[in-house]
Every structure is written in C-alpha cells, then in structure tokens.
N, C-alpha and C positions, 0 to 999 in steps of 0.2 A: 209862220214865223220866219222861215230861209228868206222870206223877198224882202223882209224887213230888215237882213242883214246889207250890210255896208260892205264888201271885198273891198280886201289891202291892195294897193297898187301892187301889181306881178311883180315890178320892178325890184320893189320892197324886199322880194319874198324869193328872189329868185331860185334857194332851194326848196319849195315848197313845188311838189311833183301830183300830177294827177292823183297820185292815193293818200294825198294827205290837203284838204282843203282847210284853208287856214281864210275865217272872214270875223270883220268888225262889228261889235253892235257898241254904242256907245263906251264906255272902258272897258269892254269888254272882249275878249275875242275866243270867236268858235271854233274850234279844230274838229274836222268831221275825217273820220277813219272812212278811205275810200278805196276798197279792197275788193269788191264782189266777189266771190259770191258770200262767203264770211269776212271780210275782213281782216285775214291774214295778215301776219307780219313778214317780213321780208326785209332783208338789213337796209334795202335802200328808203323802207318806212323809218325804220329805226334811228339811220343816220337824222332822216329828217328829222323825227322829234327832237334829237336832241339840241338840231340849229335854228329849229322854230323857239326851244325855248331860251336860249341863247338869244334869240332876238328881240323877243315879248323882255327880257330882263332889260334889252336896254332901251324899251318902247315905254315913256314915263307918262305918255296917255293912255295905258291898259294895266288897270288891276286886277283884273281876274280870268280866267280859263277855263270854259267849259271845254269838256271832249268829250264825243257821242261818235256814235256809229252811224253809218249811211246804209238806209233800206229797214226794214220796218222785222226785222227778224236777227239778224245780229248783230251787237254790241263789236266785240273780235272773238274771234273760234281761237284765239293762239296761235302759234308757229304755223305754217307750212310745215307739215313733214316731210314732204318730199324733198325739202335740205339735207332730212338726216337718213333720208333711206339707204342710201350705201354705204354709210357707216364710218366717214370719213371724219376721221376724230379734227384735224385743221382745222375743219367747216366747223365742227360743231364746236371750238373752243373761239373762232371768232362773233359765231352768232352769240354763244353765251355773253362775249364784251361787248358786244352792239347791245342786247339786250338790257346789261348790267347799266350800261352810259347812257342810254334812251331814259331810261324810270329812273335811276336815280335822279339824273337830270331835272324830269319832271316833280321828282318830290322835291325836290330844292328848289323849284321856282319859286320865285319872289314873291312875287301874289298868293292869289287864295283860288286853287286849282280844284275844279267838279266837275267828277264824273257823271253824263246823262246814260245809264245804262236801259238801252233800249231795247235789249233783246240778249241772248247767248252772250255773256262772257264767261270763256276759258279758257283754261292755262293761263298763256302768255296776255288773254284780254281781258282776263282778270288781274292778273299783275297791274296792269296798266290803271287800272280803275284801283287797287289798291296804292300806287302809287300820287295817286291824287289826295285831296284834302277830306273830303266830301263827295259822298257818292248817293245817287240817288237811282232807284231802280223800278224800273216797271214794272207794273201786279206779274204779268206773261214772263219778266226775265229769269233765267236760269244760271248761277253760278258755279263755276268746279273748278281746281287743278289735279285734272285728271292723268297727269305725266304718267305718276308709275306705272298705270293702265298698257303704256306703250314700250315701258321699261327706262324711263328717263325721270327726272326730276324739274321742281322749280328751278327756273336759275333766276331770276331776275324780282329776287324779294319777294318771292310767295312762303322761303319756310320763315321768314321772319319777319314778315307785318303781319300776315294771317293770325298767327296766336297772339301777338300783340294787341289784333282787335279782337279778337272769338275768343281768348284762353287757347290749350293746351289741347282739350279734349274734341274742341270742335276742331280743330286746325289737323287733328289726324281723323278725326272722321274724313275729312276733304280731303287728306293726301295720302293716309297709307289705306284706306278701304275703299277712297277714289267715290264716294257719298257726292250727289250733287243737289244743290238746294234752290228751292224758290225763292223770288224775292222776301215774299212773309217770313221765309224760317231764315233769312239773309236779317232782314229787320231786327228780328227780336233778339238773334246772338250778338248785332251791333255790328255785323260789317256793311251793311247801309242803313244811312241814317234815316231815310225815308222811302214809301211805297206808293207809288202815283200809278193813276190811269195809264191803261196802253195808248200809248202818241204823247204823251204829257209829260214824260223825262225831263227833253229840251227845253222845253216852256220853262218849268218847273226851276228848273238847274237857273237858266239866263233870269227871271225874278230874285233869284237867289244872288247871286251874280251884283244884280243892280244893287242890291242893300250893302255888296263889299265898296264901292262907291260911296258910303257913307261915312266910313272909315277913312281915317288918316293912311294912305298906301305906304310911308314911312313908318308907322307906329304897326301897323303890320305885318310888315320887313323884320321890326325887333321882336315880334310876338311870335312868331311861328317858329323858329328855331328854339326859344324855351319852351314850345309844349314838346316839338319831337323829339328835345334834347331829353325828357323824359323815360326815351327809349332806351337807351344806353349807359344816364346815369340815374344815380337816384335821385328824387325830387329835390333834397335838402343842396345837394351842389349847385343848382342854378341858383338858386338864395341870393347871392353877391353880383351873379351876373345881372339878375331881373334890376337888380336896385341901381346897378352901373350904367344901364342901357334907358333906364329913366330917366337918368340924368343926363345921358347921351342924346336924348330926344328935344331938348332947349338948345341944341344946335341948329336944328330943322325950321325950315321956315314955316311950315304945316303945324307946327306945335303953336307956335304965336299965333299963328292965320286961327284954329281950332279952338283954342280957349278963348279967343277975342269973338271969334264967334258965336261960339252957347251964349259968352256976357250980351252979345249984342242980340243977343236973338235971332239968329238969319243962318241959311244955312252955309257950309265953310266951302271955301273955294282953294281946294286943295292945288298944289303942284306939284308933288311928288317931290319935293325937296328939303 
C-alpha cells in the first residue's frame, strides 16, 4: 500500500522531519511515526504534530488522517525516558506542554482522524491514538498507560479520554494497577472500534478513510465538535447549537452542491466550501 501513496512536495512540509513522514493518498493523508526502534516521542516529534496538523486544517483537499507506526512491532512505546531520568522538573513541565499541544491539536483537527495501531501503544502512544477519532487495532497490538509503573502519570489526555471511552473501572485497571490489554479485550470495552489481521491496520484505516470522502468535509467540520462536545457538557446543551449549525450549513457551497446531487443522482463534488 506505501508505493501507492503520493508524498507531499518537501517544500510543502518543511517541518515535517525524518521521524515524522507525512504522505498523500487521495484526500487523504498518512502520517507514519518514524522513531526506531519504538517509536518514541521526543518534543521535536511533538512540535511536528502539532504544525502538520496546523497544515492539513488549511489543506482543503484532505479530509481525513490516518496515523500508524513504522516497522511491524510498534505502534509508539511513549516518551523516551531518558528526558526524565535526572529528574529535571523544567524538562519535564515542558514536555508535559509539548505533549498537551501535539494531541490536543490532533483531537481538534478538522477532519476525521484514525488511528492504524499496528503494534505496542503505550503511554504517550496510546494517548496519541486516543487522541484520534477512530482507532483500529491489530489482533498482535498491545495497549497500556503504564506511567505510574515508573512513578509518573498520564499527562497528555490519558486520565480523561480513557474512561470516557472504557468507564471508570477499566480506566484504573489501565492506570492505577498498570493492567495491559490485547486488542480483543481493547475491542469489547470500546476503546478500539475494530480488530484486523496483523499488516492490515493501514489498509483497513485508508478504506475507512476513503468512505470520509463521501461526506460533506464541511458538514463534518459542524458534526464532530457536537459529539465531543458531549464530553464536557450534557447532551441537552448542544440542543440549540446542533439546530444553529444546520442552518449554518445553507452558507456552504457543499450544501447546494450535496442535495442537488442525491436529487440528481451522481455523485457530489465536493469543495470544501
């Protein structure tokens, strides 16, 4: 499937650094975690993500984001620890903001963001796939935030999406008894949606991917902030906004383009407008 991708012109991309490859497939674009030997994070991965996605928001030919890992065994292992081995509180209170500004970043992206878990996400490489829309995980992956193990914690939205997807109960089996689970026991408590073959993550993710191309990218845009807005308040508050942001949507050129095309039978040629 890699030959079949399209690379962005370098020019494009210019902070996109060897451990972070960033390439096109139709509206699509693959971000591959390129870290050996796990795929660590390091603030200058970090930095990137947050200005790759900074750029995909204002790239109005790509609707969606897969992110996988590179090498056939992990997804990301998390942090480097060798940042915080000397205990230097500085360091560890600016990686915590690198961290915090990379994922949320990516949960706010505009599109519709999946994660291809192909191996080991932990800690910090599960954050990252938590911070995504959709995660899809190989039968072989393994999941944990294993921090307090080392005497540290989640920083980067692992104690608050985790039980937001698992509940309460699972979210401290994962972090106060430091419990690591397979993709099957990942499936059935709902923090990935689905369980493919080993090698078939990517595939799986980019087919997924194409079908967000069928979708209005504007009508998108208004949807995803009322499901996560879910998070924070209660369902009945978005009430006014969902009905405001409908009628927000007869601004768009994609709206007329969209209905004019079910009427017409064909399919819509969207512009992101």
């Amino acid at each position: 499937m890699s030959q079949e991708l399209e690379k962005y012109n370098p020019q494009q991309l210019t902070h996109v650094t060897d451990k972070l490859v960033l390439a096109k497939h139709g509206h699509t674009a693959l971000l591959t975690l390129n870290n050996p030997a796990a795929n660590t994070w390091d603030a200058e991965m970090l930095m990137g993500i947050k200005q790759i996605v900074e750029h995909l928001n204002q790239d109005d030919d790509i609707y969606a984001l897969v992110v996988t890992g590179q090498g056939e065994k992990f997804f990301s292992a998390g942090a480097d620890l060798k940042l915080f081995a000397g205990g230097d509180k500085a360091k560890a209170r600016e990686m915590a903001r690198r961290f915090g500004e990379a994922f949320e970043s990516l949960a706010n992206y505009r599109g519709v963001s999946i994660a291809a878990i192909n191996g080991y996400a932990m800690g910090g490489g599960l954050e990252c796939a938590l911070a995504c829309d959709i995660r899809i995980a190989e039968e072989q992956a393994q999941m944990a935030l294993p921090e307090a193990t080392v005497g540290l914690l989640p920083c980067a939205g692992g104690t608050q999406k985790l039980p937001w997807l698992v509940g309460e109960g699972w979210a401290k089996r994962m972090m106060l008894c430091g419990e690591r689970i397979t993709a099957k026991t990942a499936e059935k408590i709902g923090l990935v949606e689905e369980v493919v073959s080993k090698g078939e993550a990517l595939r799986t993710a980019l087919v997924l991917a194409e079908k967000v191309a069928n979708q209005s990218p504007v009508a998108v845009r208004k949807i995803k902030p009322l499901i996560q807005g879910a998070r924070t308040q209660a369902p009945d508050h978005w009430l006014p906004s969902e009905r405001e942001l409908f009628v927000d949507l007869f601004d768009a050129e994609d709206t007329t383009e969209g209905v004019n095309a079910f009427l017409e039978k064909r399919k819509a040629n969207w512009k992101n407008r």
